[in-house]
C-alpha positions in Angstrom: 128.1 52.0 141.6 129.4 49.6 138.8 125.7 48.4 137.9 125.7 52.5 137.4 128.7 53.4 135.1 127.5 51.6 132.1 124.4 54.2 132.1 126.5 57.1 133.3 128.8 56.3 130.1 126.0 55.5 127.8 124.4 59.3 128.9 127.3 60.8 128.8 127.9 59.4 124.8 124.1 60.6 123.6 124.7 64.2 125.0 128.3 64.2 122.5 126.0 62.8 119.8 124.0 65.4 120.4 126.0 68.0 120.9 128.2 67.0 117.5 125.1 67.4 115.2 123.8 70.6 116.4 127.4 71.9 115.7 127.1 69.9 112.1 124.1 71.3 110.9 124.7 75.0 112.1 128.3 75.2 110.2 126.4 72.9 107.1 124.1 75.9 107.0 126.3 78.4 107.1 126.7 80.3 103.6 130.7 81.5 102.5 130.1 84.9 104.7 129.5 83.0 107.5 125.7 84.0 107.8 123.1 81.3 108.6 121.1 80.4 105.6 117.8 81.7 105.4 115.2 80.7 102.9 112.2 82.5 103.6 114.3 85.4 102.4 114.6 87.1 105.9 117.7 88.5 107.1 119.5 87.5 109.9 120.9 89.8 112.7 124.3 91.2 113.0 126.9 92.8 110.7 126.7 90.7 107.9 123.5 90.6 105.4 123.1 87.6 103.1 122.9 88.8 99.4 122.4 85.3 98.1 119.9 85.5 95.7 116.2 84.1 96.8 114.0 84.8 93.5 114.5 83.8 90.4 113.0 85.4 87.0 110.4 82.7 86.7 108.8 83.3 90.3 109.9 86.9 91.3 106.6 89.3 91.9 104.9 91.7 89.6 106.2 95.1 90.9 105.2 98.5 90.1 106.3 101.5 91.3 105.9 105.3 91.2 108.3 107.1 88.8 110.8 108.9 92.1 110.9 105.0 92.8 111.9 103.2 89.7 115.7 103.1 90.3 115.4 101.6 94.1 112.5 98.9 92.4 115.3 98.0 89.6 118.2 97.7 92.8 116.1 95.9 95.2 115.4 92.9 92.1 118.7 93.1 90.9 120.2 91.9 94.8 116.7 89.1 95.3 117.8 88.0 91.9 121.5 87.7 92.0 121.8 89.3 88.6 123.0 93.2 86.8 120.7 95.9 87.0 121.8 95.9 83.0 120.2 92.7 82.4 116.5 93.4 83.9 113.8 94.3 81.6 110.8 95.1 83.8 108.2 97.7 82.7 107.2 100.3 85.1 104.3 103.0 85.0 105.7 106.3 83.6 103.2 108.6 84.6 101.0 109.3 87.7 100.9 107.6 91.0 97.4 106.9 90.5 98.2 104.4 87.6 100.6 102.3 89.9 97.9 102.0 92.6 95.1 101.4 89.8 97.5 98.3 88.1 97.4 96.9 91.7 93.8 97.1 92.4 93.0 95.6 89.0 95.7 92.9 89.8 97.8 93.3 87.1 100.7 93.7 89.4 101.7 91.6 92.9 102.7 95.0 94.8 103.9 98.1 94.3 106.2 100.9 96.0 104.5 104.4 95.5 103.9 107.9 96.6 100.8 108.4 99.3 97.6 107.0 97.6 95.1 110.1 96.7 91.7 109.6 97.7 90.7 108.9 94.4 93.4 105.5 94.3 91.3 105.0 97.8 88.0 105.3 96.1 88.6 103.3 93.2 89.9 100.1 95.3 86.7 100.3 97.9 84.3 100.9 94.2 86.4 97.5 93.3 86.1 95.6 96.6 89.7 95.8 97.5 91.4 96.3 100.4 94.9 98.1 100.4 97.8 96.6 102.5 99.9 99.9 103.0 102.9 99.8 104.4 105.7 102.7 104.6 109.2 101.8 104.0 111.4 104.9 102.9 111.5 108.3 104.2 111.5 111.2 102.0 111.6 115.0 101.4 108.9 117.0 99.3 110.9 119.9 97.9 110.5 123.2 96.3 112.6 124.0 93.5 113.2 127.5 91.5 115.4 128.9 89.0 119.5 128.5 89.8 119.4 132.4 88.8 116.7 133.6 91.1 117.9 135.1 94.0 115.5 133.7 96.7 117.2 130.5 98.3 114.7 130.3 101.5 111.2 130.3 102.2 108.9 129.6 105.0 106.4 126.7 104.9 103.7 130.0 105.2 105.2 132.0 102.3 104.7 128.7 99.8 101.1 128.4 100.9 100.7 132.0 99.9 102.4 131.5 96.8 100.4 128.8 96.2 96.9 130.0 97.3 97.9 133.1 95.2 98.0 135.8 98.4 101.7 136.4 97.2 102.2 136.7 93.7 105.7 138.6 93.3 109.0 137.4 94.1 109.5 140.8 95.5 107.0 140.0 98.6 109.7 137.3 99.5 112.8 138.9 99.4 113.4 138.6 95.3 113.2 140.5 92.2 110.0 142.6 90.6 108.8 139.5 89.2 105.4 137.9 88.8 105.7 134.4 90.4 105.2 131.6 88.7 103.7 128.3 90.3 103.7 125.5 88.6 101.6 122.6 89.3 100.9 118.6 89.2 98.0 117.2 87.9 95.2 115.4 90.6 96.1 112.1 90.6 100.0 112.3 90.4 102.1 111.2 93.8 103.7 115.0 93.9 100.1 116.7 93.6 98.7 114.5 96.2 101.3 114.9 98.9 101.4 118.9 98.1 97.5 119.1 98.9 97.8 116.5 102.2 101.6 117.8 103.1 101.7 121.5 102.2 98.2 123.2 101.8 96.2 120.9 104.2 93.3 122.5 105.0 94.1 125.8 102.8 92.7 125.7 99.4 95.5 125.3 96.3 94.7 128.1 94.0 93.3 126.6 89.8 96.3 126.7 88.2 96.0 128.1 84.3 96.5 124.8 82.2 99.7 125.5 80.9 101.4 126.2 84.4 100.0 122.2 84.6 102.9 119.5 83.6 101.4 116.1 83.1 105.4 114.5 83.9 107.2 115.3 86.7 110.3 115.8 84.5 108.4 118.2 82.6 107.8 120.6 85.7 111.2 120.5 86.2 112.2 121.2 82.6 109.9 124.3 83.3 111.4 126.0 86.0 114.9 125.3 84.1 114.9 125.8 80.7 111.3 127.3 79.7 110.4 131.1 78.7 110.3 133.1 82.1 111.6 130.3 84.2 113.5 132.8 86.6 110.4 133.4 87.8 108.8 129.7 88.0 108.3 127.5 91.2 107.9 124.1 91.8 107.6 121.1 93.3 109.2 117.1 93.7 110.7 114.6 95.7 114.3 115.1 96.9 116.0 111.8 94.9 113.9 112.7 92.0 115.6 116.4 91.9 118.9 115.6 93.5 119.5 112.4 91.6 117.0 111.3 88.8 116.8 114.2 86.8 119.3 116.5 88.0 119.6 120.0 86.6 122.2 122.7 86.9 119.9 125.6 86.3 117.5 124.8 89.0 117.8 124.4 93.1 116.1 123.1 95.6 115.5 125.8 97.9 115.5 126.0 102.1 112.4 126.0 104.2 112.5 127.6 107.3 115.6 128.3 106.9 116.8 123.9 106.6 118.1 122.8 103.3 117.1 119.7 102.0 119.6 116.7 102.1 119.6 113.5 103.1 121.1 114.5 106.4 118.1 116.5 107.2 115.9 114.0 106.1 117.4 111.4 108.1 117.3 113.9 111.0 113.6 114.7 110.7 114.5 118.7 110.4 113.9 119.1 107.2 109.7 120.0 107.5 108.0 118.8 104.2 108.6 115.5 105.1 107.0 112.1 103.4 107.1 108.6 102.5 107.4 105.8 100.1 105.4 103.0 100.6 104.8 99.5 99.5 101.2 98.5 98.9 99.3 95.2 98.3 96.2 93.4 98.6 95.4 92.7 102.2 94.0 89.1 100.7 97.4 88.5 99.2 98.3 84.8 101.3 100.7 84.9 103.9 103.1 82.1 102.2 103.1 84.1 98.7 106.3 85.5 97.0 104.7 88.7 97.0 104.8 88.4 101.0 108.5 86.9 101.0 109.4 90.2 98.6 107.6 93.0 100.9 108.9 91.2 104.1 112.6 91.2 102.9 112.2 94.4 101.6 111.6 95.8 104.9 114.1 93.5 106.9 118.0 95.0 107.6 118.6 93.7 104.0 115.9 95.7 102.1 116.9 98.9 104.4 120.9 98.2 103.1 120.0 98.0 99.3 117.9 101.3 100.5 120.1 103.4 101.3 122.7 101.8 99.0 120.8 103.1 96.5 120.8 106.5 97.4 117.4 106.8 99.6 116.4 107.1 103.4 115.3 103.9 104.7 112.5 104.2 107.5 114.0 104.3 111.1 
């Protein structure tokens, strides 16, 4: 037994030894919120989400995103980067979703968050030999705005195909006034004409629209069905955030189908029916140890879904 205690004590001091560093190292990499540090930029679980920064200017990726996106791109950089929203300076496409996927394809971006490719963005990257990485990370709802003056706040999926197939052509036929109706459209190629042909009219054909019921911006549509010569009688289509938040008008509203109302309630909910996504994209060659994959992967951790819906939109369940 006394030959023994000498090992028994020696034992006994490596498991204290032991014991002390594991307890060193976990409060030595512990940031001030108490949250272990994590430097691949993933977030750990629990209550509290690390906002150190884990980019910096020199090595964050090339991002792009559609135009209903641009605000959540410019919050998402400002919390990786540690730095004011005020004091970023990055250029994002203005125009149509198909430019955002086309700047990826041809590599002049890392990634980008974007409306539903088209089958033309689809086309283009297979003509180019690229494979697309997509990936959806916000939820969203495709709305259908009119005139704050015309009477008709609620429409059935089934009437707006009509409407937009031209079977109903008078805001009478829906419970409005004696009025021609007014459909205004999105060019092929922009996010909001691509989900109203895969979302909306499926397998019903979208009537021609003349070209000057046709607005090239999104903001221009809604300027349309707001402001513009016989706009009591327009119709329209966007994305909630865009409408509710991005370019907000008073003399326009988003109206009800079947009878739910848009909001992010109801889009959170799933009852609201036109419902769609934002999603991040990239090159499926992109490598796995990249900062492109270190931006999409905290992007869709319980960090990215926080500065989500910080910023005002649904973050994917």
């Amino acid at each position: 037994m006394k030959k023994a205690l000498p090992v028994i004590i020696a034992v006994i001091c490596m498991v204290c030894i032991v014991v002390g560093c594991v307890c060193w190292y976990k409060s030595a990499t512990k940031n001030s919120n108490g949250v272990l540090n994590n430097q691949s930029g993933e977030v750990n679980s629990g209550e509290n989400i690390s906002n150190e920064p884990i980019f910096t200017l020199e090595n964050y990726p090339k991002v792009d995103a559609s135009l209903a996106i641009h605000p959540l791109v410019d919050s998402i950089a400002s919390n990786f980067l540690g730095i004011n929203e005020s004091e970023l300076n990055f250029e994002y496409t203005k125009t149509r979703s198909s430019d955002v996927y086309k700047n990826l394809i041809d590599k002049n971006v890392d990634v980008i968050f974007a409306a539903e490719a088209s089958s033309g963005d689809l086309e283009y990257a297979k003509s180019k030999g690229v494979e697309l990485e997509i990936i959806p990370a916000t939820s969203s709802a495709f709305v259908f705005i009119v005139n704050s003056e015309n009477p008709v706040d609620s429409l059935t999926l089934d009437e707006i195909v009509k409407i937009y197939k031209g079977d109903i052509t008078n805001w009478k036929e829906v419970g409005g006034e004696d009025l021609d109706i007014i459909p205004y459209q999105r060019p092929d190629g922009s996010g909001s004409q691509t989900a109203m042909i895969s979302l909306v009219m499926k397998d019903q054909n979208l009537m021609t629209a003349p070209k000057m019921q046709v607005e090239a911006e999104m903001g221009g549509l809604i300027d349309a069905v707001a402001e513009y010569d016989n706009s009591k009688a327009a119709i329209g289509y966007s994305y909630f955030y865009y409408v509710n938040t991005m370019y907000k008008r008073d003399t326009i509203k988003m109206v009800k189908v079947n009878g739910i109302e848009p909001t992010i309630e109801t889009i959170k909910d799933g009852s609201y029916p036109i419902y769609t996504n934002g999603y991040i994209v990239l090159r499926k060659d992109e490598p796995e140890d990249s900062n492109t994959r270190k931006w999409v992967n905290t992007v869709l951790s319980e960090r990215g879904s926080k500065i989500i819906e910080d910023a005002g939109y649904v973050p994917m369940k």
